[in-house]
LOTORGU-583677 format. One line per 8 residues: number of its first residue (from 1); for each residue x negated, z, y of N, C-alpha, C. Coordinates in pm, whole numbers. Atoms other than C-alpha are relative to their C-alpha. Example, Ala and Ser with C-alpha at 12.3 -4.5 7.8 and 13.67 -1.06 7.14 Angstrom:
<sites>
1	-89 0 -119 -1230 780 -450 -90 0 120; 82 -6 -119 -1367 714 -106 77 73 109 .
</sites>
This chain:
<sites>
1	91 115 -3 3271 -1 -2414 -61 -17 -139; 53 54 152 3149 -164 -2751 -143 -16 47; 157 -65 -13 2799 -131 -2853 -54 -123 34; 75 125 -48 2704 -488 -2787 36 -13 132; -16 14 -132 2875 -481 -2442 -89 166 75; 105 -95 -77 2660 -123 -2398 -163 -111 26; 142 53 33 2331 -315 -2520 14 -87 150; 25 170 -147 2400 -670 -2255 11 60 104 .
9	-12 -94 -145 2451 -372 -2005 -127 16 25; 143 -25 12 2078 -286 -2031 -110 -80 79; 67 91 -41 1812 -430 -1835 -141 58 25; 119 -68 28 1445 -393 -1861 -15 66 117; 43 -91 -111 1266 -123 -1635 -135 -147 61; 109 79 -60 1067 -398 -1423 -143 19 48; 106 -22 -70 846 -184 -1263 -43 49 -115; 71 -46 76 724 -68 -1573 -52 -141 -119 .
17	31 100 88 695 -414 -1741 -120 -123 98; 122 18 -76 482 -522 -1430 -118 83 -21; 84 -93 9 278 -244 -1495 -51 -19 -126; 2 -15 147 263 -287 -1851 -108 -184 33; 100 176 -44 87 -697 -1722 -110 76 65; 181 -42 -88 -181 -475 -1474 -31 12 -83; 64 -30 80 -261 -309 -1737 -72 -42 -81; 74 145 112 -346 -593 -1959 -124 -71 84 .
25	141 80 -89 -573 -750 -1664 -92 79 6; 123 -77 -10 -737 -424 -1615 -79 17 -104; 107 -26 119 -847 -408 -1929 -97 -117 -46; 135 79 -8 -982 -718 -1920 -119 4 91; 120 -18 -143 -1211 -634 -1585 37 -30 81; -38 9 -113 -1013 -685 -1366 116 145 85; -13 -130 -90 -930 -453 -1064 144 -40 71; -209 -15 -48 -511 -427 -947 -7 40 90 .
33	-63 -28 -81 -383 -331 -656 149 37 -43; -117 -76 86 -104 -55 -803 88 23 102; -103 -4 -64 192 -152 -582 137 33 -52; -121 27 14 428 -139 -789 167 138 -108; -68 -82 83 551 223 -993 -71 97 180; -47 -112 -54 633 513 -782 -82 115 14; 87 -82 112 365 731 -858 -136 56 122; 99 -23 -94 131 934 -610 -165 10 -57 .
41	121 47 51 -243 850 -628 -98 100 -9; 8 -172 -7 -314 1239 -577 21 53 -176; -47 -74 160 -380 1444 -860 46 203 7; -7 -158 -71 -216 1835 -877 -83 112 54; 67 -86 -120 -325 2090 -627 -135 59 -79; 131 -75 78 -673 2259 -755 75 93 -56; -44 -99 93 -477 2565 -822 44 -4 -126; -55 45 87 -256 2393 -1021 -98 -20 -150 .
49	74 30 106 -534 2257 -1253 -99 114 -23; 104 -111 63 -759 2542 -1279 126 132 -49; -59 -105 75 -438 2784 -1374 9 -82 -166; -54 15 175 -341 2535 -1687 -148 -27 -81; 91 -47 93 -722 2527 -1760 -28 120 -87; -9 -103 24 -712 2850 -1798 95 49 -109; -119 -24 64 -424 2887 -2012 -4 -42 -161; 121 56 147 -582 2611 -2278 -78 91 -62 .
57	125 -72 57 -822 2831 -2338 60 126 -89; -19 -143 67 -653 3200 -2361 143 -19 -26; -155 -11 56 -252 3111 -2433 77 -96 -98; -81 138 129 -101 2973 -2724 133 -58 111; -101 85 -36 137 2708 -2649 139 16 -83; -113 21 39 503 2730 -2682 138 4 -1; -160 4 -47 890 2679 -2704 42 154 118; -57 -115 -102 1019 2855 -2390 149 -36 -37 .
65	-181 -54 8 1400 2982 -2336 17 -195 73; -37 107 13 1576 2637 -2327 33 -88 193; -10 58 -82 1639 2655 -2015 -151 20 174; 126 38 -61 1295 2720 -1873 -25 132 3; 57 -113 7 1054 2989 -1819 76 89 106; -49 -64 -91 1214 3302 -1639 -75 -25 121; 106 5 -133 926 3328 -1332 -29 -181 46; 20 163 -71 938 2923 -1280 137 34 58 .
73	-165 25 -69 1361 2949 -1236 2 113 128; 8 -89 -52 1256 3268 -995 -56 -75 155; 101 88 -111 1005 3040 -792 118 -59 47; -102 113 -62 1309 2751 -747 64 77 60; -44 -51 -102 1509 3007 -650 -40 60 141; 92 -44 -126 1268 3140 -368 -32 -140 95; 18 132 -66 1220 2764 -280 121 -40 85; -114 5 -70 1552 2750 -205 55 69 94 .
81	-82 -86 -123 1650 3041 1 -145 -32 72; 65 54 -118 1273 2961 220 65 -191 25; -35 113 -44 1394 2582 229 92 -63 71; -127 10 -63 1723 2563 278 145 82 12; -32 -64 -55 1851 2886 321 110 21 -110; -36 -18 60 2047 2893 2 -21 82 -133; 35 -104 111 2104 3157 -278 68 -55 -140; -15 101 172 2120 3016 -635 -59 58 -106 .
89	26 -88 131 2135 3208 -947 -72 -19 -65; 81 39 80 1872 3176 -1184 18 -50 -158; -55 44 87 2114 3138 -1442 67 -138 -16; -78 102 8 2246 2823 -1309 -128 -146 59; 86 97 -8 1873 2669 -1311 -28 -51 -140; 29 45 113 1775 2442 -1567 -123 -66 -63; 133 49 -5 1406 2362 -1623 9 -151 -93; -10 153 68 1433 1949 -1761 -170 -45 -26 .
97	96 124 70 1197 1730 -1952 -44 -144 137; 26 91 -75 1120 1548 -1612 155 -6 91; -89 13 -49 1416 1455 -1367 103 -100 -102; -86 138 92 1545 1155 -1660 67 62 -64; -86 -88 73 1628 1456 -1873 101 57 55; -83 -29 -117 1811 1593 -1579 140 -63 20; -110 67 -32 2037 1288 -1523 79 3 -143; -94 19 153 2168 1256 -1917 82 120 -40 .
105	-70 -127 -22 2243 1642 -1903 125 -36 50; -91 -27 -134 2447 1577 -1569 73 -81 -44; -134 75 46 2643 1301 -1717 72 20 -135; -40 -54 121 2697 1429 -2075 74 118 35; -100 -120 11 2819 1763 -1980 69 -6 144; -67 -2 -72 2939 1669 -1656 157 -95 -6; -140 118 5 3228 1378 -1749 -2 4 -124; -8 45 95 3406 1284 -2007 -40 -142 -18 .
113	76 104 60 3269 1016 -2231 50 -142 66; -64 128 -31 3346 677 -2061 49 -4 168; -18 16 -192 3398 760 -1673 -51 -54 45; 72 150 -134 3282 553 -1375 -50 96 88; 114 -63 -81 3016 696 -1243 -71 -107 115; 25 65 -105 2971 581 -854 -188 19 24; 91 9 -61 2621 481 -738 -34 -113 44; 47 91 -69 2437 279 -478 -94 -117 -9 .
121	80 110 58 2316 -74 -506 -40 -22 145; 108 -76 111 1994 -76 -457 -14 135 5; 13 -208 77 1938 250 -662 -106 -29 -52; 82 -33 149 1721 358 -913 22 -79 -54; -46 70 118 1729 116 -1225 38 52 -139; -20 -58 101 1743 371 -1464 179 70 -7; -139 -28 9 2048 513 -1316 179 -102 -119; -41 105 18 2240 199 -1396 4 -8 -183 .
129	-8 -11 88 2090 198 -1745 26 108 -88; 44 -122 42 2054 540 -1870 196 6 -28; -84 -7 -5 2467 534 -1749 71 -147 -121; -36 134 76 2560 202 -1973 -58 85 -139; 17 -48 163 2370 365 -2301 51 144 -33; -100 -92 43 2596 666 -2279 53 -14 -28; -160 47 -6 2878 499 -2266 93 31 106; -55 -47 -136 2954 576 -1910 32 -160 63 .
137	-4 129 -40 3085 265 -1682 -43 59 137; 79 25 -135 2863 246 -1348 130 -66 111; -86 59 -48 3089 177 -1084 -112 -39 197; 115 -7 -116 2809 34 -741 63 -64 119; -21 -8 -99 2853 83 -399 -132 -47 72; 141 92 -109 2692 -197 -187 -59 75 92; 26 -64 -134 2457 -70 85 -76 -188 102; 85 120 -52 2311 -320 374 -135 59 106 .
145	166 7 -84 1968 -356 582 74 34 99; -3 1 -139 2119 -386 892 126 143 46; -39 -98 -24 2311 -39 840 -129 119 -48; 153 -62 16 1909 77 771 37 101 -172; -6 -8 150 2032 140 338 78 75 -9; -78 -107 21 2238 414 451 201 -32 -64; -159 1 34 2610 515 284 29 120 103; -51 -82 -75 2884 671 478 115 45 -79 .
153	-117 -35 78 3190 850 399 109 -81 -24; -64 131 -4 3394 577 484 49 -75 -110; 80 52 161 3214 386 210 78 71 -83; -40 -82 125 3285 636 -72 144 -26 14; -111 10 24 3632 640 25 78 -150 -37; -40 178 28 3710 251 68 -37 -75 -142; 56 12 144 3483 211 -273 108 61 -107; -143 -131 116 3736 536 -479 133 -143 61 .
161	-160 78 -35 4055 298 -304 5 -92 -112; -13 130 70 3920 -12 -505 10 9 -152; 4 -29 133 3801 161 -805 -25 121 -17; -35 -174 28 3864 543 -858 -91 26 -92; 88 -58 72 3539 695 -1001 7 161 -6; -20 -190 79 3487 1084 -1164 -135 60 118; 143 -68 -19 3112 1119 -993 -17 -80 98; 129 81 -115 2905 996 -717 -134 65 -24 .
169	89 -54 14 2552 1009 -776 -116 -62 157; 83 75 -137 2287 963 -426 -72 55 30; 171 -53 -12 1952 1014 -360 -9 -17 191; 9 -6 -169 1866 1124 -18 -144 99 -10; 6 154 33 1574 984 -12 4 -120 -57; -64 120 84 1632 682 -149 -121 -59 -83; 120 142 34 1436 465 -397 129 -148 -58; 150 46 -77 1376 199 -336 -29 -2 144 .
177	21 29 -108 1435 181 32 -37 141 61; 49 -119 -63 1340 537 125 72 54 129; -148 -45 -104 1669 546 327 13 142 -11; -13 -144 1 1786 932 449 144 39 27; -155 -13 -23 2120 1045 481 -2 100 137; -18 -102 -85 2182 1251 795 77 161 -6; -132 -133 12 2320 1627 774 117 16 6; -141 -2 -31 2590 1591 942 96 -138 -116 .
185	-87 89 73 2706 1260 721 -3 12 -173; -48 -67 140 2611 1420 378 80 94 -26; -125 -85 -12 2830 1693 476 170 -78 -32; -134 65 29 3128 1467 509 26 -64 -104; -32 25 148 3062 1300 191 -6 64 -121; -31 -118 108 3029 1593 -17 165 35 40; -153 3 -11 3377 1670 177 54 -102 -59; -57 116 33 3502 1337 103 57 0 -174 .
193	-51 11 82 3416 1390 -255 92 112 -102; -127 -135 27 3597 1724 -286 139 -35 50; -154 9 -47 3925 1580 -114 36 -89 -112; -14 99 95 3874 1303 -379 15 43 -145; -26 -69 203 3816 1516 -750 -120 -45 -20; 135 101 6 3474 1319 -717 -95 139 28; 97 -72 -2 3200 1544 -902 -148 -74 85; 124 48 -84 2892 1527 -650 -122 34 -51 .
201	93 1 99 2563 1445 -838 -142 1 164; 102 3 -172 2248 1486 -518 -159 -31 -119; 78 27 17 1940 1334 -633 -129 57 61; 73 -54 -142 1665 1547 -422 -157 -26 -57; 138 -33 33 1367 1436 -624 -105 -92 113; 140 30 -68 1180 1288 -326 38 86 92; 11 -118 -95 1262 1617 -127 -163 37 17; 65 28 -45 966 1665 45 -123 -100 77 .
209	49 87 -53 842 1366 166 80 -88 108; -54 35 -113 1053 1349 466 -110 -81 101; 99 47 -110 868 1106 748 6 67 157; -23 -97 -127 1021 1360 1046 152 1 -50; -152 -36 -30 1405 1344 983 -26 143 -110; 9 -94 92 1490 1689 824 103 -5 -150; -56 37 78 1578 1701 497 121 104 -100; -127 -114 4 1928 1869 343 33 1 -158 .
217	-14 5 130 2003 1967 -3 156 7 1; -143 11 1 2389 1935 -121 27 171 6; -33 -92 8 2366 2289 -198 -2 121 133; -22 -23 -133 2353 2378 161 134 -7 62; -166 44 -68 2779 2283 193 45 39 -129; -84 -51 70 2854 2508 -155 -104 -40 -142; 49 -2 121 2749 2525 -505 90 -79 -138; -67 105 88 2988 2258 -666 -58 -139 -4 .
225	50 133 -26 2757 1972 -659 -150 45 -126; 161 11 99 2470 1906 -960 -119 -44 101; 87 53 -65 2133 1903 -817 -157 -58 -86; 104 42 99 1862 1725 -972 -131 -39 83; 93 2 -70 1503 1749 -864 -126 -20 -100; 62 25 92 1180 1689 -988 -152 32 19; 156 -56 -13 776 1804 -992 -102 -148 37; 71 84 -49 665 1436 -973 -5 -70 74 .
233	8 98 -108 695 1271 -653 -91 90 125; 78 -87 -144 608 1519 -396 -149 92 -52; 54 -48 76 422 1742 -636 -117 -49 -68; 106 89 87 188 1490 -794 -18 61 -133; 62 -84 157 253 1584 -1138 135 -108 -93; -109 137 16 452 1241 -1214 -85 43 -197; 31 -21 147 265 1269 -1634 23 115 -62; -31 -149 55 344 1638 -1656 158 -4 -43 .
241	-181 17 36 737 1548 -1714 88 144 60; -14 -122 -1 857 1852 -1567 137 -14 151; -136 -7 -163 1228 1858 -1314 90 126 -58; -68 -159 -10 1478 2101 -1289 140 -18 58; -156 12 -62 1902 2111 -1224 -21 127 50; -67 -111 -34 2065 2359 -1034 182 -61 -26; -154 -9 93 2443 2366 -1221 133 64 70; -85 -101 -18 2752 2453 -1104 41 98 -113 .
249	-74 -68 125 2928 2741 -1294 28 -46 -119; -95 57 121 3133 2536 -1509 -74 -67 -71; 133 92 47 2848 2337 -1638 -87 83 -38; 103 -53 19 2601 2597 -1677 -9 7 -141; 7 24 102 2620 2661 -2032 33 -80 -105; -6 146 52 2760 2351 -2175 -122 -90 27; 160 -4 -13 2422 2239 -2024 -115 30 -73; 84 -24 60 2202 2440 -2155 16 1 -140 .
257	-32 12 196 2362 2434 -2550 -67 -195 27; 42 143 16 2296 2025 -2479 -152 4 -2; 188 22 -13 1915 2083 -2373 -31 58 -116; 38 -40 93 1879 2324 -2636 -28 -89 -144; 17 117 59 1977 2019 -2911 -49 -114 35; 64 47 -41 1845 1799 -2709 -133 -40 46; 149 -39 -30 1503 1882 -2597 -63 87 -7; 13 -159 71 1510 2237 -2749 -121 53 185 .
265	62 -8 -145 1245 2246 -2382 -93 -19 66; 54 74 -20 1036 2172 -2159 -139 44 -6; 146 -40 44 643 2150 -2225 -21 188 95; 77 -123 -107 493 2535 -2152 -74 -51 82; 113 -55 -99 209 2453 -2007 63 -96 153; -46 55 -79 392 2174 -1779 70 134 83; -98 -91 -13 644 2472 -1670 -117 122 72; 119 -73 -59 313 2685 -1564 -105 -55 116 .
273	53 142 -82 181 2383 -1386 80 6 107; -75 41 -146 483 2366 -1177 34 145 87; -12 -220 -61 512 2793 -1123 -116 -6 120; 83 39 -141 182 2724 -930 -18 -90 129; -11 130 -102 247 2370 -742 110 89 114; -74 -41 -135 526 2556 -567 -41 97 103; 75 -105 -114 259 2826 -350 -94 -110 71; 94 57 -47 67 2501 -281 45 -95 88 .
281	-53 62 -151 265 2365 38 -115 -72 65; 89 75 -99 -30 2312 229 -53 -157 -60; 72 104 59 -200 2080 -18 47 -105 -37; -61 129 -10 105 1853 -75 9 -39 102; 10 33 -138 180 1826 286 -127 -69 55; 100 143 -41 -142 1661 367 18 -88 -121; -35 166 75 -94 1400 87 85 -45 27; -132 102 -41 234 1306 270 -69 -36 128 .
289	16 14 -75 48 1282 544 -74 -176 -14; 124 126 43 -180 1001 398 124 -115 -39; -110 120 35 164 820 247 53 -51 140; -81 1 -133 305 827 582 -109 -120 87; 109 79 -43 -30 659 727 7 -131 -50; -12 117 95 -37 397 427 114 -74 72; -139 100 -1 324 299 510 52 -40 113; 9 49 -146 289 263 861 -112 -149 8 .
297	131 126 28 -42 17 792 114 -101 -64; -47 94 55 158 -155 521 146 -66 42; -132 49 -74 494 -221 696 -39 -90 83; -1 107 -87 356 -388 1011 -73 -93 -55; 75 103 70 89 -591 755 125 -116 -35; -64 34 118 427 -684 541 80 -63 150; -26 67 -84 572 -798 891 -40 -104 109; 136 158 -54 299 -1005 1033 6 -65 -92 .
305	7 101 122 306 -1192 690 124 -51 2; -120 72 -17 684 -1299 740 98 71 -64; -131 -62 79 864 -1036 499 102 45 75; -79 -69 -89 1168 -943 646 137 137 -20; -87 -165 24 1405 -638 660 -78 107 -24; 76 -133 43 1151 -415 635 -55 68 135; -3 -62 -147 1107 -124 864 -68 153 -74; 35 -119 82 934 219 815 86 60 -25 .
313	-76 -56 74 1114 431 564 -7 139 50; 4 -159 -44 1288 779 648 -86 91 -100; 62 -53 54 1113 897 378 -56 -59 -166; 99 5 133 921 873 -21 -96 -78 45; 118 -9 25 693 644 -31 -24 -187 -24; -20 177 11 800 249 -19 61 -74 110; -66 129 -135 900 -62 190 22 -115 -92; -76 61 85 1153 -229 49 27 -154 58 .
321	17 83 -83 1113 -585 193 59 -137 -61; -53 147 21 1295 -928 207 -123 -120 -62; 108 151 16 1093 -1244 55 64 -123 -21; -87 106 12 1372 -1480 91 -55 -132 17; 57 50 -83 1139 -1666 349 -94 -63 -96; 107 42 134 869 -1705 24 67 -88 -175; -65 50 143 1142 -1752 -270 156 80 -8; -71 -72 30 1426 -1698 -421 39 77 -145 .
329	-5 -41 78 1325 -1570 -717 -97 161 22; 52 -76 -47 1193 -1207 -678 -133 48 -109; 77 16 128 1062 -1169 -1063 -113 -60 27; 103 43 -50 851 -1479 -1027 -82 -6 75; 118 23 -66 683 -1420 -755 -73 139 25; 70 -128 80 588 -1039 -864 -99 -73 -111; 53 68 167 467 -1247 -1196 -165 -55 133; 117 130 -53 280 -1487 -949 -113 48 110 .
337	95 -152 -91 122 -1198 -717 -115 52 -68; 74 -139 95 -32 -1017 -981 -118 -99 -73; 119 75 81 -194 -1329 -1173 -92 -65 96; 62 47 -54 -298 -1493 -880 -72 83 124; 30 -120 -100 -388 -1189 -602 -30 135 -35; 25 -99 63 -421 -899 -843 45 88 79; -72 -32 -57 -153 -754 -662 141 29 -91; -124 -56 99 114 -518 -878 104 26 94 .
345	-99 -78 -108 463 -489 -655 122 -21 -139; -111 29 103 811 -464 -861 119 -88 78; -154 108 -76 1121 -729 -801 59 37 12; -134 -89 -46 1411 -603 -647 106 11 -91; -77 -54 72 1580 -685 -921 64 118 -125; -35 -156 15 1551 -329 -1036 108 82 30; -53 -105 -93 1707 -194 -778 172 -60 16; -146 71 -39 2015 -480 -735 -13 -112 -48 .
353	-88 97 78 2167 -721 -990 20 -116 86; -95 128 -6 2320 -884 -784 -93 -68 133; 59 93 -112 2097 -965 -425 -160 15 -53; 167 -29 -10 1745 -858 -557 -79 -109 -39; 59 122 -5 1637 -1171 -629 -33 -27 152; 97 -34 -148 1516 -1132 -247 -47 103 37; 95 -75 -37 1357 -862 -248 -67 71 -57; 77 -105 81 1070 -674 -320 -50 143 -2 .
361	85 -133 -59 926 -290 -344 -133 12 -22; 158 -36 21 597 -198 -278 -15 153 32; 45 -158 -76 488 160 -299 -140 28 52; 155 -8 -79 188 280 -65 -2 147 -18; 51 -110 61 174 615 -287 -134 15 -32; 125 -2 54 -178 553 -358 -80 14 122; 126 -43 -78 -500 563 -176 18 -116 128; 46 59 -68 -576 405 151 -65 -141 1 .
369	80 94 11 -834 171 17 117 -111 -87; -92 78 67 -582 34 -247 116 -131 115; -48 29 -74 -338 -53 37 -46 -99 116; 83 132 -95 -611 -245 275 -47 -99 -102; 20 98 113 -702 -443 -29 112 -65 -49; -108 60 26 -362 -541 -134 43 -53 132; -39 92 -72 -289 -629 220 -108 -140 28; 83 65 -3 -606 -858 237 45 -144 -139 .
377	-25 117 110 -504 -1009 -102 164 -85 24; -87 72 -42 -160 -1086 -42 -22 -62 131; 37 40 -114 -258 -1226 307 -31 -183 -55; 44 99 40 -454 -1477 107 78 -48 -121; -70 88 106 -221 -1548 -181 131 -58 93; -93 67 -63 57 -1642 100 -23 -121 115; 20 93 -22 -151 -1858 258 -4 -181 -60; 35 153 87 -149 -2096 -52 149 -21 -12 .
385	-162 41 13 162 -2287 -187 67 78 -134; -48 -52 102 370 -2082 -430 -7 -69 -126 .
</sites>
């Protein structure tokens, strides 16, 4: 791919260029409703913040082993055999610069330069881009509403028939729709992509914020699958930058020589931050409890108002909702939310090129109060004429 056909590949991060407009109102005096970034409204566990106070004070700061502090990769591994019953070397963990650092690893040392890397439309938006300024070609696998966002094996295979990709990458849960994959059907598509040559990439960074379905890591059906996870969704430590691979073999040190030139590693004190978040179960678990609440309120609000396709999510932390019924532009009427309702949500076209111009995400990661106020305001900005 030529560098001008990488560049026109590119497309802004929306939810961060909505965010980047609150911001501008708030600073004039005016008060937002923060619908629209990913981002829990929770700040890390007490422990958490009184160990890296502590640390300020009596420990110099500095470059850890590249691929993360020994006693953090010790913790993941202990997370893993209590979670999901799997044993995973500590050599084949990789402490990342956030989960973003995570994905550029996984496609740099996982493919050669220029493969078609499979993922699901709507996805992530970064996926999409992050894969285009490598020089990777994105190859996207439609999902629909009325199969509730989920992919099947099926899928993957009928998708490889049309256009034969190296990778599949899939988040289970999903952003934006907070879709879940079932055990039994991530099993068959990890099979699927072992009968295929198709390296399996598992996205698990909204692992823990299941709404009741249980939730399954790839590395539960073998240790040939990249896993990429992350400290800020469940964790509330989204500014600390702080995620983590688990590697197959063959990857492990081609990996870590890349992080090493790459991000030489990741913040200490972040990396000490997240050594403690993982003994503090109890204290995330009630903040999912409160998302779970939020997104029950804001779903049936977002369905009394006329949005449609929207249904509570198996899990993170959003409701990914039709506004066909309002427009068909999804942009503008994010733009037209925010100036006229002080109401931040992001346009779908993040998530999908090609239909998101109907739809929008709203996350109900934040507080309670935020969430009855944004439904009050949108209430009254859809009463007027667009």
């Amino acid at each position: 791919m030529a560098k001008s056909q990488e560049f026109d590949a590119l497309r802004p991060f929306y939810a961060m260029e909505i965010l980047a407009l609150a911001k501008q109102k708030e600073a004039q005096g005016t008060k937002v409703c923060h619908l629209e970034v990913g981002e829990p409204g929770a700040r890390a566990a007490p422990q958490v913040r009184e160990a890296v106070a502590a640390a300020v004070q009596n420990e110099p700061q500095s470059y850890t082993h590249a691929k993360g502090n020994a006693s953090l990769r010790e913790g993941l591994v202990n997370y893993y055999r209590q979670r999901h019953k799997a044993i995973v070397d500590p050599e084949d963990i990789l402490v990342t610069n956030g989960s973003s650092a995570g994905f550029i690893l996984a496609f740099l040392a996982g493919f050669e330069r220029g493969a078609k890397i499979a993922v699901t439309r709507p996805g992530y938006p970064a996926y999409l881009n992050i894969l285009s300024s490598l020089g990777f070609e994105p190859v996207e696998i439609e999902l629909f509403a009325e199969k509730s966002w989920r992919l099947d094996a099926d899928e993957v295979r009928s998708a490889y028939e049309k256009q034969p990709f190296a990778g599949l990458l899939l988040a289970s849960p999903a952003n934006p729709t907070g879709a879940m994959i079932e055990r039994e059907e991530l099993e068959e598509i990890i099979k699927t992509c072992r009968d295929l040559g198709v390296r399996f990439i598992s996205d698990e960074i909204y692992h823990g914020l299941s709404h009741g379905m249980a939730e399954t890591s790839a590395l539960e059906f073998g240790d040939d699958a990249i896993i990429i996870n992350s400290f800020s969704k469940y964790y509330c430590m989204t500014g600390w930058r702080l995620g983590w691979m688990v590697l197959p073999k063959d990857m492990a040190r081609r990996t870590e020589i890349m992080a090493q030139n790459m991000f030489i590693s990741a913040p200490s004190m972040s990396q000490l931050a997240g050594e403690v978040a993982l003994k503090c179960r109890d204290y995330y678990d009630a903040q999912k409890v409160h998302y779970l609440t939020n997104g029950l309120l804001l779903t049936r609000a977002l369905q009394e108002m006329g949005f449609g396709d929207v249904c509570q999510s198996d899990g993170a932390f959003y409701a990914y909702a039709n506004v066909s019924s309002f427009t068909d532009d999804s942009v503008e009427f994010c733009k037209k939310l925010l100036e006229r309702a002080d109401v931040a949500a992001t346009p779908g076209v993040d998530f999908d090129r090609v239909n998101g111009n109907k739809f929008v995400r709203f996350s109900y990661a934040g507080s309670r109060e935020t969430i009855e106020d944004a439904i009050e305001k949108m209430a009254g900005f859809l009463s007027r004429p667009l």
